[in-house]
N, C-alpha and C positions, 0 to 999 in steps of 0.2 A: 684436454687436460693441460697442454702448453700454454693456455691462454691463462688460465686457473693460475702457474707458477707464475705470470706476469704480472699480476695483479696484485697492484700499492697499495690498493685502500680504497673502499668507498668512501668520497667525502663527505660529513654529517651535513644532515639539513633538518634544523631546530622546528622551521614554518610546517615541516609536515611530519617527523616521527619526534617531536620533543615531547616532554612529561607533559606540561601543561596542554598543550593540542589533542593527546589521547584523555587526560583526565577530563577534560571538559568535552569531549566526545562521547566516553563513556557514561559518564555523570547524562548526559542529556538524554541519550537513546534507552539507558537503564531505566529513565521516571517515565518514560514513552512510555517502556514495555508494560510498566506495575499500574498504569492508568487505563481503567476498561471506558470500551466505549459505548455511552452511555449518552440519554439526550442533556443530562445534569453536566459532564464530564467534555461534551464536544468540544466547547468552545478552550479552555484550556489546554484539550492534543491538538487541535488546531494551531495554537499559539503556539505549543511544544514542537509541534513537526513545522514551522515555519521556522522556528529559531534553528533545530536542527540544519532545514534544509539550505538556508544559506549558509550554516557553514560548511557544508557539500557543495554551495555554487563556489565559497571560496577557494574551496578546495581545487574542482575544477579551473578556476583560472588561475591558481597555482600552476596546476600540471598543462596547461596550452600554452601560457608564458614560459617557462620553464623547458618544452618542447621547444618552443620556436628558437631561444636561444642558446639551447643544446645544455641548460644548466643540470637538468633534470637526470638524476642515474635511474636506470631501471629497479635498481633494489626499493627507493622511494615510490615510483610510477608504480608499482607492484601496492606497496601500501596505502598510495591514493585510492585504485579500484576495491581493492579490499573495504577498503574506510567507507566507497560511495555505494558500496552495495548493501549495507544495513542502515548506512547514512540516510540516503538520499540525497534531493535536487529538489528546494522549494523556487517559483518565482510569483506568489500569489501571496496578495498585501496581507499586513498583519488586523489592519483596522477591518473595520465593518462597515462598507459604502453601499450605498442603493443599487439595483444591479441594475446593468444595465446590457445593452445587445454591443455597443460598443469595448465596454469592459472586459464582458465574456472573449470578445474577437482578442481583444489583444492580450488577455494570460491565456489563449490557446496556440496564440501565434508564438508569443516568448516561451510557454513551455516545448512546443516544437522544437523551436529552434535551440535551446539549451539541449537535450536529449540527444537530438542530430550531433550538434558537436563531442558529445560525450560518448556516444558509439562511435563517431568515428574516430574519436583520440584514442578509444581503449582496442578497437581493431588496429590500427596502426601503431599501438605498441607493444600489440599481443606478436602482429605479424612480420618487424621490425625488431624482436627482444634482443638478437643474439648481436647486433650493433646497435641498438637504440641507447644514446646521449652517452655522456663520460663518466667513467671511463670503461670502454665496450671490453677491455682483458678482463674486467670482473664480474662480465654478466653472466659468465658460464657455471660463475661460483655462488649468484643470488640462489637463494633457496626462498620457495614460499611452502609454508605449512596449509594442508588440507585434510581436514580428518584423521588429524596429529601427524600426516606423513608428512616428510620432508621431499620434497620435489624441486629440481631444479626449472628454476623458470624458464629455458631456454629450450625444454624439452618440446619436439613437435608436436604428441600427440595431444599435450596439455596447452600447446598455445592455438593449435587448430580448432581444438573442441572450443577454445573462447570465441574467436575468429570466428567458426560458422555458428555461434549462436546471436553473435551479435550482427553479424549479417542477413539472417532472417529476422533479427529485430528491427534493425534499420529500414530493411525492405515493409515491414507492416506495418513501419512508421512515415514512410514516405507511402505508398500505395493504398492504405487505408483512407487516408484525406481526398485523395484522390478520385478515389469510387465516390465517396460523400461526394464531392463537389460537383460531379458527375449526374449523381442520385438527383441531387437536388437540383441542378439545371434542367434533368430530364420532366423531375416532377413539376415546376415550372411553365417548361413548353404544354407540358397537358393542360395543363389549367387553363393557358391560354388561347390554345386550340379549340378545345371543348366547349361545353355552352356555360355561361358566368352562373346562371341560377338553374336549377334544377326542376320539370315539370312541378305544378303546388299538386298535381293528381296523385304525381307519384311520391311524394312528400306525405302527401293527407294518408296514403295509402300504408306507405312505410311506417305513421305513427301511431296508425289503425294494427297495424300487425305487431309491431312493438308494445303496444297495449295489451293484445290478446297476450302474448308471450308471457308479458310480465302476470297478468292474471293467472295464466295456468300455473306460472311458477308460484306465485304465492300460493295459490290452494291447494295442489299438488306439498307444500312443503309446509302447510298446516296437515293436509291428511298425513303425511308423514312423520309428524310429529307428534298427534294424535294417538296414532298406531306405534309408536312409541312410549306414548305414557300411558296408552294400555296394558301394552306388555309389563310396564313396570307394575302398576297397580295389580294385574292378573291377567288370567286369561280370556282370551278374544270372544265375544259371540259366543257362549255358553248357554244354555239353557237356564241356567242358576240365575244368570244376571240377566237376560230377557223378564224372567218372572220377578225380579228386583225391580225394573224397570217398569214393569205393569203395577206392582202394587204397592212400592216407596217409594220417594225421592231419592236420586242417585246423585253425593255431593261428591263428585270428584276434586280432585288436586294437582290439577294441568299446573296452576303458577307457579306453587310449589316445586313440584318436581322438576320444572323447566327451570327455577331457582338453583333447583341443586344442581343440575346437571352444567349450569354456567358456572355455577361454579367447579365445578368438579373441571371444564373444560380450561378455566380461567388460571387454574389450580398449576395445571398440568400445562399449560402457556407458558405461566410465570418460572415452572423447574426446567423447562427446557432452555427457556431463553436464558437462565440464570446459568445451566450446563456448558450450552454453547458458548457464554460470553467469559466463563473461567475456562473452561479446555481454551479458546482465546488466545486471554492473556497471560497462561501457563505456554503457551506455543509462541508468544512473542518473546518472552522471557528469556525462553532456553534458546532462541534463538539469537538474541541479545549477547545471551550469556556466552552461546556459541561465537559467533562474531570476535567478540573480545578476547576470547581464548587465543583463537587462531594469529589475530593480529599481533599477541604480546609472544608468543609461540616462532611466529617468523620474524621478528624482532630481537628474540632472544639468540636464536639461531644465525644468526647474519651479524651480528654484535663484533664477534670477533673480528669482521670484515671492516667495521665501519672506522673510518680516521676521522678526528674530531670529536667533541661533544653536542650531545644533542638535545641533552638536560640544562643548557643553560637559560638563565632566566631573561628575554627579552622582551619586547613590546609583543610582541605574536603571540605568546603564549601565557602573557599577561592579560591579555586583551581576550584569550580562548578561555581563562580562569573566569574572568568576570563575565563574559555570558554564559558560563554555568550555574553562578552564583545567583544570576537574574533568572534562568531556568527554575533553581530553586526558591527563590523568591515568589515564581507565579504561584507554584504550588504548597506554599505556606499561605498565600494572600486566599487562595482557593479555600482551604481546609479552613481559615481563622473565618471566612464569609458565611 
């Protein structure tokens, strides 16, 4: 609490908590949310989650600059993570190039290595809070809002629970590549140990079996369906329709009913996928919505703390306006197409 009376002032910083930077944040991850995804709709949250996510990689090199030369207070670092956890991190082009095995290598490698730095900046300032950058008398009095509660960021058991999840993040993120590369050197050696081409006996044999297979399943899955649109027309092997059989033609209506039933299947394809995909983007929404609550919530809450203005209008937040404005633009170009 004696650190708490010491404490001058958070000083503002426009580049990360100013109006324009949250409006243009907002405005962006809000059109994400109300955009389902759809194969009509891909290429647009593509382009939407790209524009987003570099302004999370800027955001990012905000908060490592910023670290390095201790400009950074933790009241801010507190609302970078917040920002980058609904934000995200793009680093995969905007355009549409041919793919290639080169290409893939190197957005797997820069997505890596973006992420690696990004646990480890928010572990090291999770685990650092209660002196982490200037001025360290007023970290004790940073509050961050979570589930409308007011928590001081310095508390342990709130900065350890960060701490060890992003430590088992990091670790899956460094040891998962790891087994692959492993996997695949092993799978590798086999290949070339082993014999290059395979018996043609046992080949001929496998495509002979693979035959039979497939035949039983077809017939097996016409008798099935057969015995299916019996049941629906009536019952089985009856005496009534043996003696139908012997003395009229019997025109049954296999297409038909195999009609309906695709559609009835088709039917019932189309309301689930349609269920699924509004439950969705009603869950990205409120999570959206969430998001944004919280961060004007611990904003409002620390206000009192903050010396300086942080609504003034500069190139940062002029510059965070107009790619809102190009956000909304895609999707007016979208709807007018």
């Amino acid at each position: 609490m004696s650190s708490q009376r010491n404490c001058t002032g958070i000083p503002a910083n426009p580049d990360v908590a100013g109006i324009g930077i949250r409006v243009s944040i907002y405005i962006t991850t809000l059109i994400i949310s109300l955009i389902p995804d759809s194969d009509k709709t891909r290429r647009l949250r593509g382009d939407l989650l790209t524009a987003a996510g570099l302004n999370g990689f800027s955001l990012l090199v905000t908060a490592l600059i910023g670290t390095a030369n201790r400009s950074l207070t933790l009241y801010h670092a507190v609302l970078i993570t917040h920002l980058l956890a609904f934000l995200g991190i793009a680093t995969n082009p905007a355009g549409s190039y041919r793919p290639s095995a080169s290409r893939l290598l190197l957005y797997w490698i820069t997505t890596w290595m973006v992420f690696v730095l990004l646990l480890c900046w928010t572990m090291y300032m999770w685990a650092t809070a209660p002196t982490f950058g200037p001025p360290a008398a007023c970290n004790d009095a940073t509050i961050y809002v979570l589930l409308f509660v007011s928590i001081r960021a310095t508390v342990g058991w709130l900065r350890w629970i960060f701490v060890t999840a992003e430590a088992i993040a990091l670790f899956a993120l460094v040891y998962v590549p790891i087994v692959a590369i492993l996997a695949v050197r092993n799978l590798g050696n086999n290949h070339v140990v082993g014999d290059e081409r395979p018996n043609s006996t046992s080949m001929d044999a496998t495509r002979v079996g693979e035959a039979n297979a497939l035949e039983r399943g077809v017939i097996s899955s016409h008798l099935r369906s057969g015995l299916e649109l019996q049941r629906m027309d009536g019952p089985l092997n009856t005496t009534a329709s043996r003696e139908q059989s012997v003395t009229e033609p019997v025109h049954p209506r296999p297409r038909r009913a195999f009609t309906q039933l695709s559609t009835v299947s088709n039917n019932r394809l189309y309301f689930q996928t349609s269920f699924a995909s509004g439950r969705g983007l009603v869950g990205r929404f409120l999570a959206s919505i969430y998001g944004v609550t919280m961060l004007e919530l611990t904003i409002h809450r620390n206000k009192k703390r903050v010396v300086g203005d942080e609504n003034q209008w500069a190139f940062g937040q002029i510059a965070a306006i107009i790619i809102a404005i190009g956000s909304l633009n895609e999707v007016l170009q979208f709807l007018l197409t």
